[in-house]
N, C-alpha and C positions, 0 to 999 in steps of 0.2 A: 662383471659377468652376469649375464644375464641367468635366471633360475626358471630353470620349467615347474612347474608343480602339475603334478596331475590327482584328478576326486577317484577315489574310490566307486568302485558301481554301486555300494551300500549308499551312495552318499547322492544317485541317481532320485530323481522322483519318484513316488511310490507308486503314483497311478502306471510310470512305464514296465515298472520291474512285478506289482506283482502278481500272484498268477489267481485264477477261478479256481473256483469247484470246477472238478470235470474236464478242465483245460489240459491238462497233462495224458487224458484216459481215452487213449486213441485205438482206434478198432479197425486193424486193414481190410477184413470183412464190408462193414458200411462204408466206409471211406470209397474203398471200390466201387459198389454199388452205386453210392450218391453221385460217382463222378462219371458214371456211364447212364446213368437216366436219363438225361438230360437227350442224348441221341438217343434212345429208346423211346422216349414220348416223340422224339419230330420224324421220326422214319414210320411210329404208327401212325400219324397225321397225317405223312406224306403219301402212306398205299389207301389212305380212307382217298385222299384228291384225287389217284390216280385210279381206282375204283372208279370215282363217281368220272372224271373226262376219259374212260376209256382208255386212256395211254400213260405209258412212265413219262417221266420228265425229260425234256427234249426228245421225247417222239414225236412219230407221225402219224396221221391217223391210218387207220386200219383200209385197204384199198377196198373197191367196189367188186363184183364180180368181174365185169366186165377189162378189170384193170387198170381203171384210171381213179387219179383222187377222187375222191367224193365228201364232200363238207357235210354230210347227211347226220355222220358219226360225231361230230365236233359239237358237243355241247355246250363249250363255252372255253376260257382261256386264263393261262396264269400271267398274273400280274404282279411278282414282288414277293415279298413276305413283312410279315411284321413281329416286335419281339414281345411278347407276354410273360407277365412271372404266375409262378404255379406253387400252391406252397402244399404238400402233403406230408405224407409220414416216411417220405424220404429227406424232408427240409424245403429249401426255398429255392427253386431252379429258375431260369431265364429261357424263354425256347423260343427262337424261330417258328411262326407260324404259317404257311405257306396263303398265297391272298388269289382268289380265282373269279372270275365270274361267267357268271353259268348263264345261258343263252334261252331266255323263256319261249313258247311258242307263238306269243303275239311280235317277234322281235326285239321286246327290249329287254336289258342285263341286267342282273343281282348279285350281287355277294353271294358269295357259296361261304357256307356256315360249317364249321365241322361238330360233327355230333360227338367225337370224341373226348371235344375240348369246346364245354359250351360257350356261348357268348356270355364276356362279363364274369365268368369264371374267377376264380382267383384261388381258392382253396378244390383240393378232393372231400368229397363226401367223406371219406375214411378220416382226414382230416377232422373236418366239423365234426362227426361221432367223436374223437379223441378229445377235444378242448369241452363238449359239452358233457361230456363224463367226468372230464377232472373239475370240471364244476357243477354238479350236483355230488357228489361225491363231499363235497364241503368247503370248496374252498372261495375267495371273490376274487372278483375279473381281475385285481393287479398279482394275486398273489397265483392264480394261475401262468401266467407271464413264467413265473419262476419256476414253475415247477415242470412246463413243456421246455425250458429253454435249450436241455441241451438237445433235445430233439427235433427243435424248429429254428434256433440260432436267435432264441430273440427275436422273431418274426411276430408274435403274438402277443398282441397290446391290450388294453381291457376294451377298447373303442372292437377290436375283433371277436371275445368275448360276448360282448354285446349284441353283438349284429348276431351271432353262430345263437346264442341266446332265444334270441326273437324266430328263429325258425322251429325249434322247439317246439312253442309256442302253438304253434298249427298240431302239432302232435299231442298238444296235450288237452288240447278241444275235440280232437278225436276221443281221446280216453273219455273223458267227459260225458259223451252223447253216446258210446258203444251199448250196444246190446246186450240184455242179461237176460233173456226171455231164454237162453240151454244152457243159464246157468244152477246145477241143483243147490239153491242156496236153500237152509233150514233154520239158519241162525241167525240174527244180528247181534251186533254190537254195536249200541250209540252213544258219542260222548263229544263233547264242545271244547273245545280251549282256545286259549288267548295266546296271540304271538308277538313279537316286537322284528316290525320291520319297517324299510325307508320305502314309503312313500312321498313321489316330491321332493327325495333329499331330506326329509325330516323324517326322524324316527316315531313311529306313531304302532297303537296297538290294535289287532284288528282280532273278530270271533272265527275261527272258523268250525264247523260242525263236519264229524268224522264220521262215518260209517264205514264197519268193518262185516265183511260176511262169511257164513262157514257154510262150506259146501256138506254134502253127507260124506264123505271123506275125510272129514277134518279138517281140510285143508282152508286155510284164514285166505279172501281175496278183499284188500282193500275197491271199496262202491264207491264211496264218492269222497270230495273233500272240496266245500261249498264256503265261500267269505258269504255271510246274508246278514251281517251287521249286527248282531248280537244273536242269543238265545230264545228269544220268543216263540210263542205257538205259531204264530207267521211262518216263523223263518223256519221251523222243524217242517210244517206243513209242506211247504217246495218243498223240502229237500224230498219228503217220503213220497211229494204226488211225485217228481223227476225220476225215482228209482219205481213208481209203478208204470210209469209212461215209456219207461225202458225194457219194459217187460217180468219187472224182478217178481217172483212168484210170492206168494203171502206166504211170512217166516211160520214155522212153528214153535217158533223161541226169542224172547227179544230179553237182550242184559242194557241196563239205562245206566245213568248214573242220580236219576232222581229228581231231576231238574221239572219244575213244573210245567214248563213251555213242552218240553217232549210229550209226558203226560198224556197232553190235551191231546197234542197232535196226534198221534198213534191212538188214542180212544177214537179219534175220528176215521182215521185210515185203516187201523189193523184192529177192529174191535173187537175181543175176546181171546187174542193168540196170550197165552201167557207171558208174563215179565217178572223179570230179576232186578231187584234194585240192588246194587253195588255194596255189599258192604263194606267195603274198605274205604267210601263214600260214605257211609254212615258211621262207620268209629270215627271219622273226623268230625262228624255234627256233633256226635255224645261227647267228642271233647273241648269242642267249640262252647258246649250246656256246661260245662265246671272249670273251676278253679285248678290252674294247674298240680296241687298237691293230691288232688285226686286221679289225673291224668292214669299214672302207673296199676292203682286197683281196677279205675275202669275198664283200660285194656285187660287186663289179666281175667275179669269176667267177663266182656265182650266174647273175645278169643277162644276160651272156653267154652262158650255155648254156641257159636261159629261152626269153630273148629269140631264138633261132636261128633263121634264115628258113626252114630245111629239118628234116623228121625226122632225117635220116641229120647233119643237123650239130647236132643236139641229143644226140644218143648217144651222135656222137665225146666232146662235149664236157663230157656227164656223166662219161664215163669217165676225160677228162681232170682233173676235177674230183676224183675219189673218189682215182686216185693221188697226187693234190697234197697234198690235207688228211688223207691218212692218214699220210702224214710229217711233215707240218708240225701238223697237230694233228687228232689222231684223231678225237675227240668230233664234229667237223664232218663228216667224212666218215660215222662214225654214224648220226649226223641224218639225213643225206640219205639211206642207205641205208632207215634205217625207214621211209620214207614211199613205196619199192617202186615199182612201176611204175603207182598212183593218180599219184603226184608230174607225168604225162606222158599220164595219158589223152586229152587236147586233142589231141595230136597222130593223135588215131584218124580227127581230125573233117577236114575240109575247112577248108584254112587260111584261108579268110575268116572262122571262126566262134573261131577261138583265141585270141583277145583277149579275145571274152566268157566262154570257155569254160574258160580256166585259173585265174581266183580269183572272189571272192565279195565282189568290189567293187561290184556293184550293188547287196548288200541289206548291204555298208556305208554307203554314201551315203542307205540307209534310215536305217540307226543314230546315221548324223549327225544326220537334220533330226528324229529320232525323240527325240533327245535334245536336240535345240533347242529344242523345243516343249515338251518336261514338265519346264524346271527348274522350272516355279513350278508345273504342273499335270500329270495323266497324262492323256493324251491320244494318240486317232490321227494316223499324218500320210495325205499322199493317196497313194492307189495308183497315181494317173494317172502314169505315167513313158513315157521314151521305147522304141522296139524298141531289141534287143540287135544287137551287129554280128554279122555273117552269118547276117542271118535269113533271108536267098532262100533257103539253103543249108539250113536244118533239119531237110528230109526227107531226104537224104543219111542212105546209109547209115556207121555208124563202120567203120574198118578193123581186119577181124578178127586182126592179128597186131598185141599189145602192142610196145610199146619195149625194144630186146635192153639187158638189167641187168648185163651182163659188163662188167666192171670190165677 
């Protein structure tokens, strides 16, 4: 006798049985939707044809006065149709294109083009806005793939990425070149850093120099964000002559991070506007000058004479500072000395603004999400940030006597 045996469905393939993310999480809403656009895109196609040749499909032309045809109306004639895919934020549709050509006045015919549905098309604008947010937003061209999938069907490869990518591109050479001549900018912010990104397929590290601006509202607008191949007075120099050739007004406030190349540059461009050098840029230098077992006391006196609620108890206290580490170790007390009395221009301002005014931590918290965003891609972050603290206060004039440097 012969035995049937039959498998189990458990015992089926795995690739047939099992199921997505998302695959079960069906929405009669869209469903509907997605399954009637498709005649909603070729019926708006079809009244754009019948618009432009004067008649519906299978008409006739429109009679003369006299009441006989007249071919006068007949601008040209349909011929077919053809099928194009369309991929937007409805998913990936197939549509019938209606095909016509239209009757020029030397005699000879053309394609009629619908302006609805351009030539070469393939995605909506609404589309390309979607894929190139979800990548700046932080993610790379395959793992975008994933993350539109259930809204495009797996339509979008990183080769599409790519190409949605490179249109950007043009918008961001606009950014670039735009105009700051009605922008009331009174502050800057300058600061450089180092990225790691693929050029070429190889991971390599490039400079890029950041400027940050504050309006007299407080309100932070990132200026520019320049690759010019390292730090140098060179390379500062573009960047400050591009932001004056743009119109940007002359600051009356600039915060650095120290860097000599800037320096120079701004001495030649913005000669005399006061400057802030960073200190939270300089407590790494004084701890760069010692041996890590003194790390902890040097912050704890830095900090303290930083930190001071008054002018006159930031002075004491740098002075008290400069005799400490010149016995106990020179090289510290060095440090602090080269950085002059930049190290204290905050204190010129009104002390509601010295918080923001004494380092170059806003256009770090740039450099953060700046480099969040381009392990896997180079890319911008947003500009949109909050005001700086004492910004009621920014039209406040500085106080013309610097900080006494007597040791």
């Amino acid at each position: 006798m012969k035995s049937v045996t039959t498998k189990s469905e458990s015992s089926q393939p795995q690739n047939e049985t099992a199921v997505h993310l998302f695959d079960n999480w069906i929405d009669p809403i869209e469903t509907e939707i997605r399954g009637r656009i498709r005649g909603f895109i070729e019926e708006l196609i079809r009244e754009e044809l019948d618009a432009t040749l004067a008649r519906p499909r299978y008409g006739r032309p429109a009679k003369s006065i006299e009441g006989a045809d007249s071919a006068a109306g007949v601008v040209g004639h349909r011929h077919g149709s053809r099928t194009r895919t369309l991929m937007g934020t409805f998913g990936k549709v197939a549509i019938n294109v209606p095909r016509a050509r239209l009757q020029a006045s030397d005699g000879k015919t053309t394609e009629w083009r619908s302006s609805a549905m351009r030539a070469y098309q393939r995605r909506t604008l609404a589309a390309d806005a979607l894929i190139a947010s979800a990548y700046l937003a932080g993610t790379n061209t395959r793992r975008v793939r994933r993350a539109l999938a259930a809204l495009f069907g797996g339509a979008v490869g990183k080769d599409t990425v790519s190409r949605v990518w490179r249109k950007v591109k043009t918008d961001w050479d606009a950014w670039n070149a735009r105009s700051l001549a009605e922008e009331p900018i009174v502050r800057l912010i300058l600061d450089g850093t180092v990225v790691r990104v693929r050029l070429d397929r190889r991971a390599t590290s490039i400079s890029l120099l950041v400027v940050l601006g504050v309006r007299e509202d407080g309100q932070k607008l990132l200026l520019a964000v320049k690759s010019m191949g390292g730090e140098s007075t060179e390379a500062w120099r573009a960047v400050l002559d591009d932001l004056v050739g743009r119109g940007l007004q002359r600051p009356q406030f600039l915060i650095v991070d120290g860097a000599a190349g800037l320096d120079k540059a701004i001495a030649a461009v913005w000669g005399g506007v006061p400057v802030q050098r960073c200190t939270v840029h300089k407590h790494r230098n004084l701890l760069a000058h010692a041996p890590e077992r003194l790390h902890e006391e040097i912050t704890a006196d830095y900090t303290d004479m930083i930190y001071a609620a008054t002018r006159d108890a930031i002075e004491a206290r740098r002075k008290a500072f400069i005799r400490k580490w010149r016995l106990k170790h020179r090289a510290v007390a060095d440090s602090l000395e080269e950085a002059g009395d930049r190290l204290f221009t905050f204190t010129r301002l009104p002390p509601s603004q010295w918080r923001s005014a004494r380092t170059t931590n806003a256009i770090e918290r740039l450099h953060e999400e700046f480099k969040r965003r381009i392990k896997t891609q180079t890319v911008l972050p947003s500009a949109n940030m909050r005001k700086v603290d004492g910004w009621q206060t920014l039209a406040t004039k500085l106080i013309d006597q610097p900080i006494d440097l007597a040791a």
